[in-house]
N, C-alpha and C positions, 0 to 999 in steps of 0.2 A: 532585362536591360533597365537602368535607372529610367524613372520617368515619374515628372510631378503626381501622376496621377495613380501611381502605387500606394500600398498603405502605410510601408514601414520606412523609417528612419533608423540604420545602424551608425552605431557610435564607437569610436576609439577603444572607453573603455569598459568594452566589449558589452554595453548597453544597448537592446535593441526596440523603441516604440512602435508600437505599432497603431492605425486611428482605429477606430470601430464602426465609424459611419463610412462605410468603405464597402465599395463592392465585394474586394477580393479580402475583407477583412477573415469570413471563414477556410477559405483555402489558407492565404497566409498563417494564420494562426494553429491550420493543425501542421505545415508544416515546419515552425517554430518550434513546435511542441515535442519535436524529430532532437533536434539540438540542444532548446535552450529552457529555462523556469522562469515560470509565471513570476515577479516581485509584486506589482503592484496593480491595481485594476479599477479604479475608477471610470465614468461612465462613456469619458472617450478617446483616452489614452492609457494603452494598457503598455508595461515596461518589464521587458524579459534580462533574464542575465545568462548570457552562456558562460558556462561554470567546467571547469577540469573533469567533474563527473559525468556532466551533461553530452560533451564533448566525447569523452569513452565510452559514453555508454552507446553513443551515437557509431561510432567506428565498432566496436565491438559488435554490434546490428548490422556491420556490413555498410555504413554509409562512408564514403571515403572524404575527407577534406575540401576534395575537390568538387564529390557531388556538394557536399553543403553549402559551399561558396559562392555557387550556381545560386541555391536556391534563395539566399542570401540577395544574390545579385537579382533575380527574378522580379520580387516584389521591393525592392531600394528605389526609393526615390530619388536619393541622391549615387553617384559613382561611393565605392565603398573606399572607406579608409582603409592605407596601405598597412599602418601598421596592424589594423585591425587583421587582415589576412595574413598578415605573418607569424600572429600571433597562436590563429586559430591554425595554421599549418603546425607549429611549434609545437602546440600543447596538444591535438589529434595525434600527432608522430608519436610522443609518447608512448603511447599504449604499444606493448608488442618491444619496443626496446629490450627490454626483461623478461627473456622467456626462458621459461621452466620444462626441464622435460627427464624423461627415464631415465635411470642411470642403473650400474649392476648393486644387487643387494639391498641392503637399509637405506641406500643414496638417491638422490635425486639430481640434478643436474641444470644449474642455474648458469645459465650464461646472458652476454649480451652483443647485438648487433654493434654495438657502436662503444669505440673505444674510451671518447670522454664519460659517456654515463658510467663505464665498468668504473673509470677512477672513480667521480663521484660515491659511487655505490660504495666501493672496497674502503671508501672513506668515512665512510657514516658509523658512529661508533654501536650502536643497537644493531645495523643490518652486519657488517663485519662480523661482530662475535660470533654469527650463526652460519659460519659460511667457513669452509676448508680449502686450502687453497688444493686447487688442480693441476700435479706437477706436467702432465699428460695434453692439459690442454682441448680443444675442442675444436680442431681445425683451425679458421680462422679467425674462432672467436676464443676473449678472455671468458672464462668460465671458472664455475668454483663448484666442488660436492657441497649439498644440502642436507642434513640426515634429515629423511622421511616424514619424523614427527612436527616438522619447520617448516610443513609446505604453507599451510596456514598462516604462521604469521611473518613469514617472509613476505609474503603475499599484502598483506596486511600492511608493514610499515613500510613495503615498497609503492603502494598508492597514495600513503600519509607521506611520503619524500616525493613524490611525483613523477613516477615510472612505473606504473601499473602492470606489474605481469600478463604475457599471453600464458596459460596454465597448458603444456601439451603432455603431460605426465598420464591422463587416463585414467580408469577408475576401476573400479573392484566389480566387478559381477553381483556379488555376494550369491545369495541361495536361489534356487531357482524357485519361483512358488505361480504355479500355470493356473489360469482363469480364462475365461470369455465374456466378453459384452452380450448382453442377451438382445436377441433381434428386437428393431422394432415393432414387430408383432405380439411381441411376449411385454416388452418393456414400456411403449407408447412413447421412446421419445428417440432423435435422433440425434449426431453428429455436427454440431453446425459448422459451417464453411472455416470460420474465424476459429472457430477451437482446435479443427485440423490445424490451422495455420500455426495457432499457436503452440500444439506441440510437436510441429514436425521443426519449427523453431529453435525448440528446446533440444532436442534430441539430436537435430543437424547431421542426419544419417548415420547416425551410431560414430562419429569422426570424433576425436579426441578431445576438439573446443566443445562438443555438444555435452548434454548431460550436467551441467548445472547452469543457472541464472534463472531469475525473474520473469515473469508474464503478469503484467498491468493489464490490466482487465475491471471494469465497471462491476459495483456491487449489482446482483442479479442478473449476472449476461452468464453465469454459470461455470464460475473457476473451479468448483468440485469437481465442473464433469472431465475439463481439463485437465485436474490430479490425477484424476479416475484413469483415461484415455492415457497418462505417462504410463500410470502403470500397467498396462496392459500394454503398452509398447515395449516395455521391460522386462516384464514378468520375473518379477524378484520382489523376495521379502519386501517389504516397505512399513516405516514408521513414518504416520501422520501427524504432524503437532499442529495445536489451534489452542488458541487464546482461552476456552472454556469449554465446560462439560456439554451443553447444548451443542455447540458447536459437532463437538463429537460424535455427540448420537445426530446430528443432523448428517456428517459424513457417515457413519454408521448404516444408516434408513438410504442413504442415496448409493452404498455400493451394493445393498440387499435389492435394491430398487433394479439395480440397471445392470447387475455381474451375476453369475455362477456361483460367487466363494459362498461356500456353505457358513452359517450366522457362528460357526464353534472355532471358525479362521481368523475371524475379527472379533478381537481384546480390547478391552478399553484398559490403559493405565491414567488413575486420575486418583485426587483427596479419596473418592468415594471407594474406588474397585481398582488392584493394581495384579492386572494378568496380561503374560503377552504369547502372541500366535504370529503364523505371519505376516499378517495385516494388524498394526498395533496403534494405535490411536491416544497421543498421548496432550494434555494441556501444556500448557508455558509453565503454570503455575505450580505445576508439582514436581516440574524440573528443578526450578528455580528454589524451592522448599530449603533449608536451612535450617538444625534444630537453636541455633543460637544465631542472633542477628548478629554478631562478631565474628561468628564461624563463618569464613571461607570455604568449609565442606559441605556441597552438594549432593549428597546420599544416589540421590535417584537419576544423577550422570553416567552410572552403572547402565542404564535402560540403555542407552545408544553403543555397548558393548555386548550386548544379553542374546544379541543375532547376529548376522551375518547381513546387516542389511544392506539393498544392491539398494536403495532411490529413501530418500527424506526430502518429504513434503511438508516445507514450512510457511501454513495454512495465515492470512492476513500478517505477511513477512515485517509489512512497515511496524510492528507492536512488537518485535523481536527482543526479547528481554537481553541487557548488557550481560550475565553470566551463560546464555547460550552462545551469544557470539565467542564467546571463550571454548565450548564446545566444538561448536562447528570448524573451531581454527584449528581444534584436534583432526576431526574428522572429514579430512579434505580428499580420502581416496573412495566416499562415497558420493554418489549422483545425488544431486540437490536442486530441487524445484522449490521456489517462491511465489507465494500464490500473494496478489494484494491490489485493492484500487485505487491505492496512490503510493509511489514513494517518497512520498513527503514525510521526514521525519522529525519532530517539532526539538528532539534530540541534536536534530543533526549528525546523526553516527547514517548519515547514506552511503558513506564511504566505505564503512564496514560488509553493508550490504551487499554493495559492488565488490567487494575482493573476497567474500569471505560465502557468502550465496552464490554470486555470479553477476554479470552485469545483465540488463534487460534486455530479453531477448526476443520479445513480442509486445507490442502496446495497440489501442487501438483508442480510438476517438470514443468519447462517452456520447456525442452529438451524432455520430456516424451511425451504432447501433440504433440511439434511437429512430432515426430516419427508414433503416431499413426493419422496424415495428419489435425488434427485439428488445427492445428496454419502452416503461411507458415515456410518454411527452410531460415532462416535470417543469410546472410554474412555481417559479420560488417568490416568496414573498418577503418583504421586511418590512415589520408593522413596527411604528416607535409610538411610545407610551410616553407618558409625563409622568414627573415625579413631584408628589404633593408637598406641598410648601414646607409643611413640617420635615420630611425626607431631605428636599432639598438642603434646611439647616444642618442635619445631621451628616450629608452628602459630602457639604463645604470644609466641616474641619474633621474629617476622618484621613486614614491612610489610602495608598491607592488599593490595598488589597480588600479591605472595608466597606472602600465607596465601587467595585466592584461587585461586591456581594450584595450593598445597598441595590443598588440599581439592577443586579439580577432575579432579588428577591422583590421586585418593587409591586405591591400588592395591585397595581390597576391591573396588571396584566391577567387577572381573573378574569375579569368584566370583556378585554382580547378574546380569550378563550370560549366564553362561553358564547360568542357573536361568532364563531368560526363553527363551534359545534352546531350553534343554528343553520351557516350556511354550508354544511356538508352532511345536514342531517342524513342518515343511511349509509352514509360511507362507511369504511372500517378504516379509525382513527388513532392514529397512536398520537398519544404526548409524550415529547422527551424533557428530562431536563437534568440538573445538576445538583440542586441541591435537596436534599431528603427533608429537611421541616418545611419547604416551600411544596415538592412534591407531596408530602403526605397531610398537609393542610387545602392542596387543594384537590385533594381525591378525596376526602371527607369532606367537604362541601360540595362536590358535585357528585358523588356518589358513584366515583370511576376505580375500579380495580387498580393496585396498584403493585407493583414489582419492585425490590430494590435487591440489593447486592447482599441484603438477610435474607433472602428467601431462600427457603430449602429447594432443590432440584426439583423434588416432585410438588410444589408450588408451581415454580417455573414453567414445569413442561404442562400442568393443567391449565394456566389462562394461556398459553399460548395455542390446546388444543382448543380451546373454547373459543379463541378469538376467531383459530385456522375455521370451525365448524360452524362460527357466522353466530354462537349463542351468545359472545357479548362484541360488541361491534366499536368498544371504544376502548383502549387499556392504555394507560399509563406505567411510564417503565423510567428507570433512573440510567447512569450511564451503561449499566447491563447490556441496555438495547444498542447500542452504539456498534456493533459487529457480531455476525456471526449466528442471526437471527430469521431466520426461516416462515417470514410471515404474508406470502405471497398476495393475498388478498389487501394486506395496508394501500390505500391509497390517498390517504394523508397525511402530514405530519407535521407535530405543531412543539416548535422549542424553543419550551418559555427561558432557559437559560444554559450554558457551555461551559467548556473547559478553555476561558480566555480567549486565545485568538487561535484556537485550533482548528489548519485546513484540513488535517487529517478527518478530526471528526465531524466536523461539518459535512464532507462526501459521504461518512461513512452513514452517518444521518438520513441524509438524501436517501442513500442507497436502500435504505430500510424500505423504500414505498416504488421502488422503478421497474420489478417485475412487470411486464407487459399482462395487461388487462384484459378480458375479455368485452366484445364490446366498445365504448368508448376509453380509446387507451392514453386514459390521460389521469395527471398525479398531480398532488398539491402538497408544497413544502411553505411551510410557515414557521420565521422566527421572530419571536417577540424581544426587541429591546426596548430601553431605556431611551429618550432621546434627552443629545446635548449630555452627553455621560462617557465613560470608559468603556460601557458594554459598547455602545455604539460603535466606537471608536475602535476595537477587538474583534467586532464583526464586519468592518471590510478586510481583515486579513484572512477569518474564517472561511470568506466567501471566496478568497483567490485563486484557489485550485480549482474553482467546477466553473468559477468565470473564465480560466483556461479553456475549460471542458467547452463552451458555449452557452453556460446558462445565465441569464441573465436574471437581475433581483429589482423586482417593480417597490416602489417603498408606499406605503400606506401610512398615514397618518390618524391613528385612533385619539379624538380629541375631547371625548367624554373628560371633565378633569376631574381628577380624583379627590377626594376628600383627605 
């Protein structure tokens, strides 16, 4: 019920504030998080936007309009605006209007509930040309045959028009390939509650909706072991794709770790080794390969025809490169999991994601795991630096992409660094950053290991065993480190500079140090900027996703002035 003493304020147009110095400010805000995206986040008025995808993704989870209107109305301090709920009926209905289903042979079988959208639809000159008329009909609804290969991008520009397919078409089996979870007695680790949850989610009793979308999941709460657990819910061939070769050998070591499949069943296709079994493990990167950057031909798009695969696991989904999505829009009669800790994509192709992966089908609170000791308790910090007088003039008459670099590159924040290193001495510390003459200028002055995006694999995989085995306890890494990174023992992390105003990496960042700790289970996130600059100003947008999350960013002011 409305009441002054709630947190949030909804608006018209479909703006929702929320305060933060509010009791019910952490309930409200993860229920927000159900519906709507984070925009803005300052220290006491945070501003969400419920968004057409926010909305589907929400109903597609099973929440119905009505519940959310509730929830809406629960924490409103004001009665809510009418058109606001009409709206939100409007555009929730949506979804499910456009539903797809078997039909005999090559066809599929596209119809709709409701007679204005079929005009619409039959009007649209891109979705028309892929659509046959059905002299036959489909009872009481207008319907059209699909041939097969169009379920995908039916799919596709029917979310970009704003009637999101229900998909009830089903999916391929593919091969059978049998394994087992090894007991906890053999393996040392278990099942957690939230990971059942999340793929009994996904799978949705073997029912024709289950079997593809997303599960949002916090870096370190263990979305491998989730992959892991689909597929042994399946038991079918499976192709794993991930952003990088580490990545791979880190799924690799984790199904050796916790399954039966014998190590001659799992392939790795990558730049380095290109072999497949039934378990195949492949990067974005050598998908995406291209012998001519004009060439439109994709050589090693072959790899997702090479099996019979029944389940694809697309490992940090939000990094989904724009020529897989063209893939994927091929191959919509196989089961498809998205493994990722934020769907925040700075592209903005979340759309694709939702129609072409699946919409979200499990999410859980980044603040929630922590509480219940599964992720460590992370202090984030934001230290601003000054820029030296001479900097300053060169700061005033550069570009904005220039006086960004200035200010990322701004030499005080050495003097940051090495006052952090003092106060974490013993810890196991990673630095991240962005640029390589900033990075490798100050890994030879402090005499820290350093990683970048040259470095050979078997480089890679030695500081990172040195770092796992406690023999160097400080490394330095470029944006390499940024996902996909198996460094359980980091428990701090220090980023002297970013990619802009990226929320994506900013979480992904964090995530590098939030394994839960033995001991005192608590993590330190430090980012250095510029103050009174562009970086500054780049990183309250950074920060906006994990201030969603509930973490809060204390600011420090380091006022040594620089020379």
């Amino acid at each position: 019920m409305p009441d002054l003493a709630n947190p949030v304020i909804v608006q018209s147009d479909l703006t929702v504030l929320l305060e933060v110095d509010n009791p019910l400010f952490p309930e409200a805000r993860d229920a927000l998080a159900r519906f709507a995206e984070l925009e803005k986040s300052p220290e006491h008025i945070h501003t969400y936007r419920i968004s057409n995808i926010s909305l589907w993704n929400a109903v597609a989870s099973g929440l119905t309009p009505d519940e959310l209107i509730v929830l809406l109305d629960k924490y409103s301090k004001f009665p809510l605006p009418e058109g606001l709920l009409a709206n939100i009926k409007d555009i929730s209905s949506r979804y499910g209007k456009m539903v797809i289903a078997p039909a005999e042979g090559e066809w599929l079988r596209l119809y709709s509930v409701d007679d204005t959208v079929a005009r619409y639809v039959s009007a649209h000159p891109k979705i028309s040309q892929l659509l046959c008329h059905d002299a036959e009909g489909f009872g009481q609804y207008v319907s059209w045959l699909v041939d097969k290969k169009y379920r995908g991008e039916i799919k596709r520009l029917l979310t970009q028009f704003g009637y999101p397919v229900k998909d009830l078409v089903g999916y391929e089996p593919g091969d059978a390939y049998h394994f087992h979870l090894k007991p906890e007695s053999e393996s040392g680790f278990t099942v957690r509650k939230y990971q059942e949850l999340a793929v009994e989610n996904f799978y949705k009793g073997g029912s024709v909706e289950g079997g593809c979308g997303v599960v949002v999941m916090p870096c370190g709460s263990g979305k491998t072991i989730i992959g892991i657990c689909a597929m042994a819910k399946l038991q079918t061939c499976t192709l794993v794709l991930s952003a990088n070769i580490t990545a791979l050998r880190q799924w690799r070591q984790e199904l050796l770790d916790k399954t039966d499949i014998p190590p001659e069943d799992i392939a790795e296709y990558s730049g380095q080794v290109k072999k497949i079994a039934p378990i195949t493990l492949a990067t974005y990167q050598i998908l995406t390969y291209h012998p001519e950057k004009s060439s439109d031909d994709f050589p090693h798009f072959k790899l997702f025809r090479q099996r019979n695969w029944g389940l694809i696991i697309y490992d940090e989904v939000h990094l989904l490169p724009a020529p897989v999505f063209r893939i994927t829009s091929d191959i919509q009669a196989r089961r498809r999991l998205g493994l990722t800790a934020t769907l925040v994509r700075e592209d903005g192709k979340e759309g694709d994601v939702f129609s072409l992966v699946g919409p979200k089908r499990y999410d859980v609170p980044w603040k929630e795991l922590e509480t219940q000791q599964w992720l460590a308790a992370a202090k984030c910090t934001e230290i601003r630096v000054p820029l030296s007088l001479e900097s300053q003039c060169d700061y005033a008459v550069a570009s904005d992409r220039v006086r960004f670099r200035i200010a990322s590159e701004n030499p005080a924040k050495t003097a940051v660094v090495k006052q952090l290193l003092k106060r974490h001495k013993g810890s196991h510390i990673l630095i991240i950053g962005q640029y390589i003459g900033q990075l490798t200028k100050l890994s030879k002055e402090l005499k820290i290991p350093l990683l970048t995006g040259s470095a050979t694999q078997e480089k890679r995989d030695r500081y990172y065993g040195m770092f796992k085995k406690g023999e160097i306890d400080v490394l330095m890494v470029s944006k390499i480190g940024n996902i996909a990174v198996d460094l359980p023992d980091a428990n701090v992390a220090i980023q002297i500079s970013g990619t802009f105003g990226s929320r994506q990496e900013e979480a992904q960042r964090l995530g590098r140090i939030l394994r839960p700790k033995p001991g005192p289970n608590s993590a330190y996130f430090y980012t250095i900027v510029t103050q009174n600059s562009m970086e500054q100003d780049f990183a309250l947008n950074r920060q906006m996703f994990l201030t969603e999350q509930g973490y809060e960013y204390r600011i420090e002011r380091f006022n040594q002035q620089p020379q």
